[in-house]
N, CA, C and O of each residue as an XYZ file, in Angstrom:
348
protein
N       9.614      4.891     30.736
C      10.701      4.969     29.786
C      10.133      4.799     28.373
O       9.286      3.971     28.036
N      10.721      5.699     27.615
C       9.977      5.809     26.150
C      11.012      4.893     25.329
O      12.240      4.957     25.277
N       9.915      3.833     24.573
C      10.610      3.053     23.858
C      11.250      3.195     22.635
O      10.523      3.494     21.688
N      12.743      3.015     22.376
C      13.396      3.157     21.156
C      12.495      2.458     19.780
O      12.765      3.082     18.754
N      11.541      1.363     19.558
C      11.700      0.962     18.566
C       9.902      0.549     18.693
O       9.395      0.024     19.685
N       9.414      0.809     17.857
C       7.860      0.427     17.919
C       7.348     -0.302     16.679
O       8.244     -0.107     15.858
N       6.497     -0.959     16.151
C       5.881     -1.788     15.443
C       5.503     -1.018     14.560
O       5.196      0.058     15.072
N       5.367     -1.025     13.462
C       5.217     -0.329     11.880
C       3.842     -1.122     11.672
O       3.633     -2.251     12.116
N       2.821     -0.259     10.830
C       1.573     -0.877     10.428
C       1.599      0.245      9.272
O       1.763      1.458      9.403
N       1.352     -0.653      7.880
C       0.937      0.376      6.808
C      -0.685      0.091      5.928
O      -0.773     -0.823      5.109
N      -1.327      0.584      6.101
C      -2.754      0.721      5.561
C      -2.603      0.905      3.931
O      -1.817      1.850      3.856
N      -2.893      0.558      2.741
C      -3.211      0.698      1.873
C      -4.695      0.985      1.197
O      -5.579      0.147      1.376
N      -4.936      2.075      0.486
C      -6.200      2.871     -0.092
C      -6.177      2.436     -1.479
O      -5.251      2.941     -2.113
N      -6.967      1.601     -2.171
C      -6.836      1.794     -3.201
C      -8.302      1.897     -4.253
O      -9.335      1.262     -4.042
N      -8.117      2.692     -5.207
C      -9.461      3.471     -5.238
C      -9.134      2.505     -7.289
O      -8.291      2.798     -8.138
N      -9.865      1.776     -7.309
C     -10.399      2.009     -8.683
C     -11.928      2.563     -9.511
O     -12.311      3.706     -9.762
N     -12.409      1.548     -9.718
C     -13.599      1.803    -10.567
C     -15.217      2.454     -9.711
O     -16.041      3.346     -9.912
N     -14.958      1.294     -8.646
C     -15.797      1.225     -7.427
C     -15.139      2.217     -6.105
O     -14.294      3.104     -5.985
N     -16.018      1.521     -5.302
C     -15.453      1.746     -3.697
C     -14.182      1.748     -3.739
O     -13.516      1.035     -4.489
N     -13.614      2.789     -2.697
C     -11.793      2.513     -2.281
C     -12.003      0.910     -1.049
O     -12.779      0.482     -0.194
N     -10.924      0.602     -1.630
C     -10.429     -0.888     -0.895
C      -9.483     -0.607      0.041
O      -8.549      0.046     -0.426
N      -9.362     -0.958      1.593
C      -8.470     -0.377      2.296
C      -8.098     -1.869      3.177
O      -8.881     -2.496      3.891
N      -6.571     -2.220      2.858
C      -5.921     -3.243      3.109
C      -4.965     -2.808      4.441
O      -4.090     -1.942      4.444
N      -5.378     -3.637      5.532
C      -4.310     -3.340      6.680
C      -4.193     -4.670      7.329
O      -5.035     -5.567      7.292
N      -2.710     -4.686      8.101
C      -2.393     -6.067      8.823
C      -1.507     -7.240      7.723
O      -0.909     -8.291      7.954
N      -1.733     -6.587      6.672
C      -0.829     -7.775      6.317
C       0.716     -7.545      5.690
O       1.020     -6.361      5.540
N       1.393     -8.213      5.432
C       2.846     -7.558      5.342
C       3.263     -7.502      3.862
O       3.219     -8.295      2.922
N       3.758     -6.027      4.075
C       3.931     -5.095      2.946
C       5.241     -4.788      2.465
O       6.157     -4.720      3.286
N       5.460     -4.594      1.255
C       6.574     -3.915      0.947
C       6.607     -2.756     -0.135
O       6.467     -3.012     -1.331
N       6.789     -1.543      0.314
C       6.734     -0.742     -0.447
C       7.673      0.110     -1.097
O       8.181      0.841     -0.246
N       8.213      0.379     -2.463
C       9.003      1.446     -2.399
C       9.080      2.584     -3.436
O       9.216      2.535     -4.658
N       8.956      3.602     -2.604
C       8.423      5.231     -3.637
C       9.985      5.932     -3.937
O      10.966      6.064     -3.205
N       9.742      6.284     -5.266
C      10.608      7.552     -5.359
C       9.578      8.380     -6.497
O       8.736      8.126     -7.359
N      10.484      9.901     -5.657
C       9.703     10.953     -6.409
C      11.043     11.492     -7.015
O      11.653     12.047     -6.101
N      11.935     11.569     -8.502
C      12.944     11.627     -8.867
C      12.552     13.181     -9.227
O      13.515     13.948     -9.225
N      11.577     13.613     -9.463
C      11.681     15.270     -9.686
C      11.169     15.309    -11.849
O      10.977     14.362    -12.612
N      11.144     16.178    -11.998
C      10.603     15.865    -13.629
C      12.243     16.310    -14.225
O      13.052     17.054    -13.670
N      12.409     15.449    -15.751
C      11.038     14.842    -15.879
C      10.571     13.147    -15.502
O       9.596     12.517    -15.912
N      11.455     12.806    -14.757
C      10.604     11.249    -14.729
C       9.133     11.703    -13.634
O       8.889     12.736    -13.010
N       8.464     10.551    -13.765
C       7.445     11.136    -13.052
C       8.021      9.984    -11.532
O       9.052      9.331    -11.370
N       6.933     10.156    -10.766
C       6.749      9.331     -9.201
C       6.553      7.992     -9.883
O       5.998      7.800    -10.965
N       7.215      6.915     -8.905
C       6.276      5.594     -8.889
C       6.829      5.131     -7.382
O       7.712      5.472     -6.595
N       5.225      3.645     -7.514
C       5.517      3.222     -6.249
C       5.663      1.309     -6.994
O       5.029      0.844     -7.942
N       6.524      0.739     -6.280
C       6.508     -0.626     -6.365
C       5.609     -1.318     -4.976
O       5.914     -0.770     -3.917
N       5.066     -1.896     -4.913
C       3.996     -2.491     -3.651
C       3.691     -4.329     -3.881
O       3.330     -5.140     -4.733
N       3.901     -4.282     -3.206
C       4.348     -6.327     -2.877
C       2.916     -6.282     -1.489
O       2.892     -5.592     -0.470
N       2.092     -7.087     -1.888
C       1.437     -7.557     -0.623
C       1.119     -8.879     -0.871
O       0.776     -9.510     -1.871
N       1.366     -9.199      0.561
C       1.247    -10.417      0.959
C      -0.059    -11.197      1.631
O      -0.593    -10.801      2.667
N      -0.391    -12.099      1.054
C      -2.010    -12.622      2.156
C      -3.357    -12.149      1.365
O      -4.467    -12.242      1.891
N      -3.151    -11.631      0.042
C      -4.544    -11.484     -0.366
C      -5.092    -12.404     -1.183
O      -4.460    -13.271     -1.787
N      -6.602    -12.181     -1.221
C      -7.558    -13.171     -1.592
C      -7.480    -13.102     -3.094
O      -7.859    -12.005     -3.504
N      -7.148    -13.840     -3.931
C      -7.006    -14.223     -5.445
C      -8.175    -13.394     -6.188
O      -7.970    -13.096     -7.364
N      -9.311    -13.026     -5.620
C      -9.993    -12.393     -6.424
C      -9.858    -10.480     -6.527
O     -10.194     -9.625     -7.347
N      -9.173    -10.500     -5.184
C      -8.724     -8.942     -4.788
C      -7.179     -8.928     -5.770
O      -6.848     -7.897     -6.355
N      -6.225    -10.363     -5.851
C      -4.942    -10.074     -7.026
C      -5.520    -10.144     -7.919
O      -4.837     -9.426     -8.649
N      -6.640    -10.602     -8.747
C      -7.276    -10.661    -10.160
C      -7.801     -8.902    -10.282
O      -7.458     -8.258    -11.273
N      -8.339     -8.489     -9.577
C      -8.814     -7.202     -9.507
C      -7.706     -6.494     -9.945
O      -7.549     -6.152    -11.118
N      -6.889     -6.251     -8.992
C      -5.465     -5.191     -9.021
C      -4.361     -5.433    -10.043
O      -3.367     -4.711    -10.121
N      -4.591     -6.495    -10.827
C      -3.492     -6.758    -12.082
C      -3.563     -6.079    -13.142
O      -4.567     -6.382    -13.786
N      -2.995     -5.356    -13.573
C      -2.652     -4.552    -14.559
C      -1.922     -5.501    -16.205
O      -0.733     -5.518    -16.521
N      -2.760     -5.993    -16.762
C      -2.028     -6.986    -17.770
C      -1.165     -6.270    -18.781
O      -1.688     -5.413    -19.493
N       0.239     -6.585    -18.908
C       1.038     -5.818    -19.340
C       0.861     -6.028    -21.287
O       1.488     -5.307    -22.063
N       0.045     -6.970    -21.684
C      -0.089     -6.969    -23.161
C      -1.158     -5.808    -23.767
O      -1.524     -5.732    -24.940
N      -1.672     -4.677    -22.344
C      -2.429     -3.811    -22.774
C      -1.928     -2.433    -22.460
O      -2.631     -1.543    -21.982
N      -0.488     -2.312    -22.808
C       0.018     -1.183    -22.238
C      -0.780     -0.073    -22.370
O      -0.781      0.513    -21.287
N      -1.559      0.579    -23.298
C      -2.499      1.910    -23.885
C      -3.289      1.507    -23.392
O      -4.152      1.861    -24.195
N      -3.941      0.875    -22.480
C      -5.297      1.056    -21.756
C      -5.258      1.864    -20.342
O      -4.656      1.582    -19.306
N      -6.113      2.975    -20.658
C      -5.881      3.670    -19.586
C      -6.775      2.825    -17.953
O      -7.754      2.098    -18.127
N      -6.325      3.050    -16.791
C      -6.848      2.379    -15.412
C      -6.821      3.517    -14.873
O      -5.756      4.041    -15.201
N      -7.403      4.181    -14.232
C      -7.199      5.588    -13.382
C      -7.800      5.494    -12.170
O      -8.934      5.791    -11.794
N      -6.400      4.810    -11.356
C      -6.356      3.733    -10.066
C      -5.795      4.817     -9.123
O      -4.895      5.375     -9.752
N      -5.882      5.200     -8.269
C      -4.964      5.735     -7.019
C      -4.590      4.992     -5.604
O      -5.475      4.439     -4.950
N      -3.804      5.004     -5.357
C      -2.990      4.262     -4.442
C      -2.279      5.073     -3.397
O      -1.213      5.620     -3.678
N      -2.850      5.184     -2.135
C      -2.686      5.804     -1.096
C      -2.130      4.575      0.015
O      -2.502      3.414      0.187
N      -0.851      5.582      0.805
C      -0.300      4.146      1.487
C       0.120      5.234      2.857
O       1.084      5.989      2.982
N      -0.685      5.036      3.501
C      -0.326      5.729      5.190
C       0.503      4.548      5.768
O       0.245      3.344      5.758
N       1.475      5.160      6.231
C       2.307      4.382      7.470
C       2.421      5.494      8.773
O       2.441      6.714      8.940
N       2.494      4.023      9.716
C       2.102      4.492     11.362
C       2.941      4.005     12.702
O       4.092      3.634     12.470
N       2.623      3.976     13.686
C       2.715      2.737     14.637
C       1.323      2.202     14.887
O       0.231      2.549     14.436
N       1.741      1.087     15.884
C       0.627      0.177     16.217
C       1.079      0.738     17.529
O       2.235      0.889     17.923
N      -0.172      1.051     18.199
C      -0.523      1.592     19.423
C      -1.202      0.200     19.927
O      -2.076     -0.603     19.598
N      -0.146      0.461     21.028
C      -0.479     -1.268     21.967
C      -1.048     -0.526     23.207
O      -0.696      0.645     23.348
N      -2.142     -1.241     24.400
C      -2.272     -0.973     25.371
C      -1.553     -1.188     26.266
O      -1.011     -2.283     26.413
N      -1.363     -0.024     27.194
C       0.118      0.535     28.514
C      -0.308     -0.845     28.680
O      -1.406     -1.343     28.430
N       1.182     -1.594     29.332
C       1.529     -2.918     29.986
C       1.198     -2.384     31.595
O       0.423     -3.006     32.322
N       1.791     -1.341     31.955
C       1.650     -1.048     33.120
C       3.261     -1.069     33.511
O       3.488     -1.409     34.672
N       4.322     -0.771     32.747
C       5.325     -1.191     33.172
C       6.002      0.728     33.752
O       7.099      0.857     34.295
């Protein structure tokens, strides 16, 4: 019997200066709209459980609005594939 309701896992990519950083397992909140032009896309993203030097990294200080960051932010969502119970 195929189950109505399965476990959500969302992976986060996030690419700045360096290496892309890829955050999974911890609990997320995300929310996108693409309103069409001219506003452009945004995403709001809440994570939970990271290490203070990974939130010092990803802060965007708002007293520098004209500084450009040319950050990308990739957010796959999935299920979590559990092994058959045998049921």
């Amino acid at each position: 019997m195929a189950d109505s309701y399965t476990l959500k896992t969302l992976r986060l990519t996030i690419t700045q200066d360096g290496p892309p950083k890829i955050y999974e397992g911890f609990a997320v909140e995300a929310s996108i709209t693409k309103p069409g032009l001219p506003e452009k896309n945004s995403a709001k993203v809440k994570i939970w459980g990271l290490k203070y030097e990974d939130m010092a990294s990803l802060t965007m200080l708002a007293f520098r609005p004209l500084e450009a960051r040319h950050n990308l932010l990739e957010i796959e969502a999935g299920d979590i594939r559990w092994p058959s119970a045998g049921y």
